[in-house]
N, C-alpha and C positions, 0 to 999 in steps of 0.2 A: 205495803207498797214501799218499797224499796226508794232513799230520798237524799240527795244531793244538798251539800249547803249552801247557801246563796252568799256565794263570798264573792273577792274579787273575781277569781276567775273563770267563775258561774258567770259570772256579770258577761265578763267578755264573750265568753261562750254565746251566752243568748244572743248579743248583738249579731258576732257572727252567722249563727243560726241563723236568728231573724231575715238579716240581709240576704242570707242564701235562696232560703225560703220567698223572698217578696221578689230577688231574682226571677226565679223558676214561674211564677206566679205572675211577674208582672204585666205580660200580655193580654191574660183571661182578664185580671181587674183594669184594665184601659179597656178593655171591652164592655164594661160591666157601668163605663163612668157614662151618667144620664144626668146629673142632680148636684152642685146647682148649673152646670155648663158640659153639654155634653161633647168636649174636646178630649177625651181620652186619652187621659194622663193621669189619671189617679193612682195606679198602680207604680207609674215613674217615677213621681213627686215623694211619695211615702219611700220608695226603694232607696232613694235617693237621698232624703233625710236619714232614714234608717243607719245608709252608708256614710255621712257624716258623722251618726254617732260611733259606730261599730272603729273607723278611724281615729275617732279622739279615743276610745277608751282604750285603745290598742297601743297609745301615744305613754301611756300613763306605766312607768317601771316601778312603782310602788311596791317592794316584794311583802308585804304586809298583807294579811288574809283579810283587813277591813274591807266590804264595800263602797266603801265613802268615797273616795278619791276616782275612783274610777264611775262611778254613780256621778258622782257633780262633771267628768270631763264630759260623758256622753249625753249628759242633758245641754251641756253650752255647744258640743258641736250638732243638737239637733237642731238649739235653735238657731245656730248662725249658717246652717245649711239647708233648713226647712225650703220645701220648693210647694208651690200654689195652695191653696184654700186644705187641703188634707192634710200636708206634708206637715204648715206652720198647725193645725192643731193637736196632730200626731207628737210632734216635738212638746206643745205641752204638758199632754200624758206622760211623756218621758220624764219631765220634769216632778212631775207630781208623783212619782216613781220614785227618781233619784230622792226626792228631799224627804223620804221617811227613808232610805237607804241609809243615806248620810248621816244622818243621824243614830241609827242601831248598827251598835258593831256589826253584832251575829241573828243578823233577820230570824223571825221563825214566822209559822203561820199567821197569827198575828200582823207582824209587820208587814209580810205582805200584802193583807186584807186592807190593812187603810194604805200602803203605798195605791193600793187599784182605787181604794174611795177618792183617793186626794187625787186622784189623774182624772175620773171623772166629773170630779168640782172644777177643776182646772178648765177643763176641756170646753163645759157648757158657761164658764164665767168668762174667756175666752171670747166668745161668740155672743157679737150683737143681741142677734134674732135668732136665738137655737130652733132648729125645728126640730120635732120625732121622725123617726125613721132613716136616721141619717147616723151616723158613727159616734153620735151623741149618744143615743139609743143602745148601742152595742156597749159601749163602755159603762153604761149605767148599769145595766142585766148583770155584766161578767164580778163588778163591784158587789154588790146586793148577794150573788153567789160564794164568792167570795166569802164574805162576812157572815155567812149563816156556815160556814165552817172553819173559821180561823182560828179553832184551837184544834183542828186535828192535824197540823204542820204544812209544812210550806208545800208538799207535790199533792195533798189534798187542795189544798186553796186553788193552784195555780193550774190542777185540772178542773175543776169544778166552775171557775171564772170561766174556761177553755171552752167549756161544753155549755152552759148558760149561753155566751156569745154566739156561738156559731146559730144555738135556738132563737136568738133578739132577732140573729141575720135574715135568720129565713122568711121573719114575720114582717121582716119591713117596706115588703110591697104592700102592704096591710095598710102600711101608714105614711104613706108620700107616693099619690097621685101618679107622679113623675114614674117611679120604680113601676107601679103595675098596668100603665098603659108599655115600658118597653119589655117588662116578664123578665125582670132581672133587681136581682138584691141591691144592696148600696154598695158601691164600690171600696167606698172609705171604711166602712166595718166588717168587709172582708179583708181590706187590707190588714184592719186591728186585728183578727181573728188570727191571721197567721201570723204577728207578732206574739201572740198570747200564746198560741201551738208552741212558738219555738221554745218560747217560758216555761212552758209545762215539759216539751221534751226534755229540757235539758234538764230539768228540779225530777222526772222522772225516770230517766233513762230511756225512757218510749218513745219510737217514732210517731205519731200521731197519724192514723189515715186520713185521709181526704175525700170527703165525702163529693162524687162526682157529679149529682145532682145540685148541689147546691146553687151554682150559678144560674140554674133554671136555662137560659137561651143567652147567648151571643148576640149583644145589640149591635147592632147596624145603623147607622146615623138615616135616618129618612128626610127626604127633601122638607115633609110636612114638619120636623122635629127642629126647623132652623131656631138659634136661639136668637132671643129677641131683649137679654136683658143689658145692662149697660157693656161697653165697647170694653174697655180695656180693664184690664187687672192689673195692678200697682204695686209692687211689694217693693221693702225698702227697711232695713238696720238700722235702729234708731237713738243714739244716744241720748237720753234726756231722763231727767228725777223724777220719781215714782208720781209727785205730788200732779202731774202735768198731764198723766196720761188719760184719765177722764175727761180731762177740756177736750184732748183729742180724737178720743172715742164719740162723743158728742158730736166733733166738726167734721168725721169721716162718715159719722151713721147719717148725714144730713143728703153726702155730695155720691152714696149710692150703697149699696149693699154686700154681702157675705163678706161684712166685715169682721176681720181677726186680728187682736192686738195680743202678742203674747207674749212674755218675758221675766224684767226683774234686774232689779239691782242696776239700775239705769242702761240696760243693753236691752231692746226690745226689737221684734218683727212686725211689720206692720204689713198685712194684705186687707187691699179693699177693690170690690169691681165699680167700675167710675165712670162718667161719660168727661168728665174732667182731670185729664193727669195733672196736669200744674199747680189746681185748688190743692187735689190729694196731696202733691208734695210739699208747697207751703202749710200744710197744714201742719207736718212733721218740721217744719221749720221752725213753728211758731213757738214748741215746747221744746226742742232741742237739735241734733244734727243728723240729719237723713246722710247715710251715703250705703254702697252696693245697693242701689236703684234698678230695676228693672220694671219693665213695662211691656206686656203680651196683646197683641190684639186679638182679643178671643172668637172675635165672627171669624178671622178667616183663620187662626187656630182651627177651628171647629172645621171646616171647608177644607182644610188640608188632610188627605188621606197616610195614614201614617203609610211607611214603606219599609218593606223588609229591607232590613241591613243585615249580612254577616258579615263584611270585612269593611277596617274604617280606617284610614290616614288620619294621626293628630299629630299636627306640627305647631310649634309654636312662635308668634307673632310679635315682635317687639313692635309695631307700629302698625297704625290703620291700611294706611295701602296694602303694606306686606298682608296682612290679613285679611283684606279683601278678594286678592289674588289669589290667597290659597282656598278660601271659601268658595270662589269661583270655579277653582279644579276640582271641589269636590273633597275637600278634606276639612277635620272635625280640626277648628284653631283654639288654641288657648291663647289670650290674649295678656302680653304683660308691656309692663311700662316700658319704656327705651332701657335704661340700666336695671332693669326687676329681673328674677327666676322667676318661671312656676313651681307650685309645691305640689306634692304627691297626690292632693286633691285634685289639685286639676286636671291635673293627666285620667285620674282614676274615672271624676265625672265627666269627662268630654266621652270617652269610652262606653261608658254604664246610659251616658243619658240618649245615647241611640241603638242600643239593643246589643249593639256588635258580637259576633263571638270570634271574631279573630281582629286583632291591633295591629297598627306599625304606628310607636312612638318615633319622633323624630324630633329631639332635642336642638337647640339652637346653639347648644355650645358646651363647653367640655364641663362648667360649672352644674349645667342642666341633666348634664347623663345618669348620675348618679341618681340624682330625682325622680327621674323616666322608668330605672333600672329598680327601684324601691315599688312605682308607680305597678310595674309590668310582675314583681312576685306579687304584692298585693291581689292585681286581676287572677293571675296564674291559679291561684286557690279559689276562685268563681269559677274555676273550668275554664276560661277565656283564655285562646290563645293569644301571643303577645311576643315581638318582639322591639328590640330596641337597637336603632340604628345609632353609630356615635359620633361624633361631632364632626365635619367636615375635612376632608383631607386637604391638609393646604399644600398647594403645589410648591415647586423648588422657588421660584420669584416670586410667590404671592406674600412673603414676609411673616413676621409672627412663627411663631412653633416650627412651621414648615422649612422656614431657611435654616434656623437651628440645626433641624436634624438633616436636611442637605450639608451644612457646611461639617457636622458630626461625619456622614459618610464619607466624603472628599477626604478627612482624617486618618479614617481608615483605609481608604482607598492607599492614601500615599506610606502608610504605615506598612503594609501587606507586599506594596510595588514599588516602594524605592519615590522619593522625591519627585523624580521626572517624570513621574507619571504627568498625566495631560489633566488639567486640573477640572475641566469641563466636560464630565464622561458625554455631553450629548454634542460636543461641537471639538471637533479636531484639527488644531494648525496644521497637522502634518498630512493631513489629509487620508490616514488610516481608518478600520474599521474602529469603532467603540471597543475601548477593554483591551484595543492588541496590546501585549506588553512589548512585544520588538519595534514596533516602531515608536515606542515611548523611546526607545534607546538608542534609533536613528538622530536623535538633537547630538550635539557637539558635545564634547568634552564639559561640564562646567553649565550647561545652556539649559533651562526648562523649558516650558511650552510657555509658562506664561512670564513675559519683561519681568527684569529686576529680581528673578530669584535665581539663583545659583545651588547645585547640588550641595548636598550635604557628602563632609568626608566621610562618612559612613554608608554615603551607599557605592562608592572606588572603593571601601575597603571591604564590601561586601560583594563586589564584582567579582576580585582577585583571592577571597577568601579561600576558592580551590585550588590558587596554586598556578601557576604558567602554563597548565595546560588545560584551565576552566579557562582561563586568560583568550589563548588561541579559539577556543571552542566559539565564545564569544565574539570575538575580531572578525572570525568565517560569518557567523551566522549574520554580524552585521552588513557583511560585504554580498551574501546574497540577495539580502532586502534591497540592498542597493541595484545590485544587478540586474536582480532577477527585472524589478519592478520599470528603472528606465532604461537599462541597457546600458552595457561596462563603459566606465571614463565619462559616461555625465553626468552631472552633478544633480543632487535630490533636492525637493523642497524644503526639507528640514533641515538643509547643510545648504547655503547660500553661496558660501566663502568655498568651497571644496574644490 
């Protein structure tokens, strides 16, 4: 079997893949989400962490063949982008992944076999209450696989995990209730599975097929299926010392359930479902500092039918009104401080996290385009169309950029046409059309259109540059404007004195 090394840019590779793959996929697995809340988003969340990683490891110019560096980016952007109950224990795995990567220069079978045992420790120390039959259960199987061949190289390991997993999947209506009254696998270890696929495609060069039965049937939320377990889900970034996090694992397992604390090195995620958000976040208080707080109300979560999206508006919001206004038309806001950017993440998940396959970025300002425009190839390689509008065009008296290159034009304008050009192309003392040049030349001798400027001698000596009989030519042509327009011997608006 033909076998790839798992270097850096394997690494990326997979992320990539993965993402592609939990793309394509992510609709079947929101279909598929029963267990513990059947709000259909498990396939989002993991997609979505996946793509946090796949951009931090993307971030990392290391030209160095090590896995390490790019190993440690993608485990910190899964955990600081992990989204609900799957996402933050997906991100663990990842972590448990990265930290035997990190460590071995040049992985071989081996190393992979305990990078899969330590994501599996990870995963279930993670979680409160593990249950079976739940992506627990997946991760365990593909490990155990794993290690009954980890000396025969890394595309053996990393199909053999592959196929092991997808067998755990299929057994685990077998073992969570929940799964075999709706006739549908777990959501969360199908997601694993096709992370694992992408592993193996890329360590073997195979696309992996997809076995089209697996899903068993497309759940449908039934009225009998309302959930009934606490209201809201809590997630929240936690800075605080290793020594702290037990007191608060303790103080969240008390205030409700499918609690997950994941992390390390004083930067932690904390999801727990609660009928208390306030206890839940003093509780992150009490050991260190909670901030990117969020809080989902899962009953009417659950009650919301998702909707197809394929084209979406993201515009960016430097304050609440302004974002509530655009929210209200119907477009995806990224939300930033009064003087803040968004960063390429943002753009990428306001886009990714409603399905879209066509985008209009709409940057807030000339600083933000570049951002948008980074944001928009990034999508570009999902297949997603994508374009990007650039920052506002400011009119000639709106000031800023805008008068600049008005008072630039007027420049030119008078450089091309002699001085006496009319210095205001949209407003005429002399009462001509826009742009005539002859009745630029109806003013006096010496006279511009606008007080207090006087020609320059260079543009009489570039009247008379042809000679006395450019001279004449001119003298007529001005006497017909005259003429023609009020009729010979009276005097024009642009000659007063005449």
């Amino acid at each position: 079997m033909p076998e790839v090394a798992l270097d850096a840019a394997a690494v990326r590779e997979w992320m990539r893949a993965s993402q592609t793959a939990l793309g394509n996929r992510r609709a079947e697995i929101d279909a598929l989400n029963v267990y513990p809340v059947p709000d259909g988003d498990t396939g989002t969340n993991m997609y979505l962490t996946v793509e946090a990683a796949a951009i931090s490891a993307m971030e990392i110019t290391d030209p160095r063949p090590e896995p390490g560096p790019v190993a440690e980016a993608l485990a910190r952007g899964a955990l600081l982008g992990a989204r609900g109950n799957s996402g933050v224990i997906l991100s663990q795995m990842l972590r448990g992944l990265a930290d035997v990567l990190a460590t071995t220069p040049a992985p071989d079978g081996a190393a992979l076999s305990a990078g899969l045992t330590r994501a599996a420790d990870l995963a279930y120390s993670a979680v409160s209450r593990p249950v079976e039959g739940t992506v627990l259960t997946v991760a365990r199987a593909a490990a155990e696989a794993g290690a009954q061949v980890a000396q025969s190289g890394l595309a053996h390991v990393a199909k053999a995990a592959s196929g092991k997993a997808h067998e755990a999947l299929a057994l685990t209506p077998t073992q969570l209730p929940e799964l075999a009254a709706a006739g549908v696998v777990d959501a969360g270890g199908m997601g694993y599975c096709v992370v694992l696929d992408a592993l193996a495609g890329v360590l073997t060069g195979e696309e992996l097929a997809i076995d089209p039965t697996e899903t068993l049937v497309v759940h449908e939320p039934q009225p009998g299926q309302e959930y009934t377990g606490p209201r809201y889900e809590v997630m929240y970034l936690l800075d605080a010392e290793d020594d702290g996090i037990p007191r608060l694992r303790a103080h969240l397992d008390e205030l409700g359930d499918s609690l997950v604390v994941v992390g390390g090195g004083g930067l932690w995620n904390v999801h727990v479902h609660t009928e208390t958000i306030g206890a839940a976040i003093e509780a992150g208080i009490d050991v260190g500092r909670p901030h990117r707080i969020a809080v989902t109300d899962l009953i009417e979560q659950q009650r919301s039918r998702p909707r197809d999206i394929t084209r979406v508006v993201v515009a960016v919001a430097h304050g609440p009104g302004v974002a509530e206004l655009l929210e209200d038309s119907g477009a995806m806001v990224v939300r930033t401080p009064p003087k803040g950017r968004p960063s390429t993440r943002d753009f990428v998940r306001a886009v990714t996290s409603c399905g879209a396959r066509e985008a209009l970025l709409l940057p807030s300002d000339a600083d933000s385009t570049p951002v948008a425009k980074a944001a928009a190839e990034f999508l570009r390689d999902d297949d997603i169309r994508v374009a990007v509008v650039p920052e506002p065009f400011h009119r000639p008296d709106a000031g800023g950029g805008g008068r600049a290159r008005f008072r630039g034009r007027l420049r030119r304008r008078r450089r091309d046409h002699g001085p006496g050009v009319e210095c205001d192309p949209l407003r005429r003392r002399d009462g001509g059309q826009q742009g005539s040049h002859h009745h630029s030349r109806s003013l006096p001798s010496g006279r511009c259109a606008r007080p207090g400027r006087r020609r320059h001698r260079g543009d009489r000596q570039r009247r008379h540059r042809g000679g006395p009989a450019r001279h004449r030519a001119d003298e007529q042509q001005h006497q017909r404007t005259r003429h023609g327009r009020y009729g010979p011997g009276l005097p024009t608006r642009a000659d007063p004195h005449h």
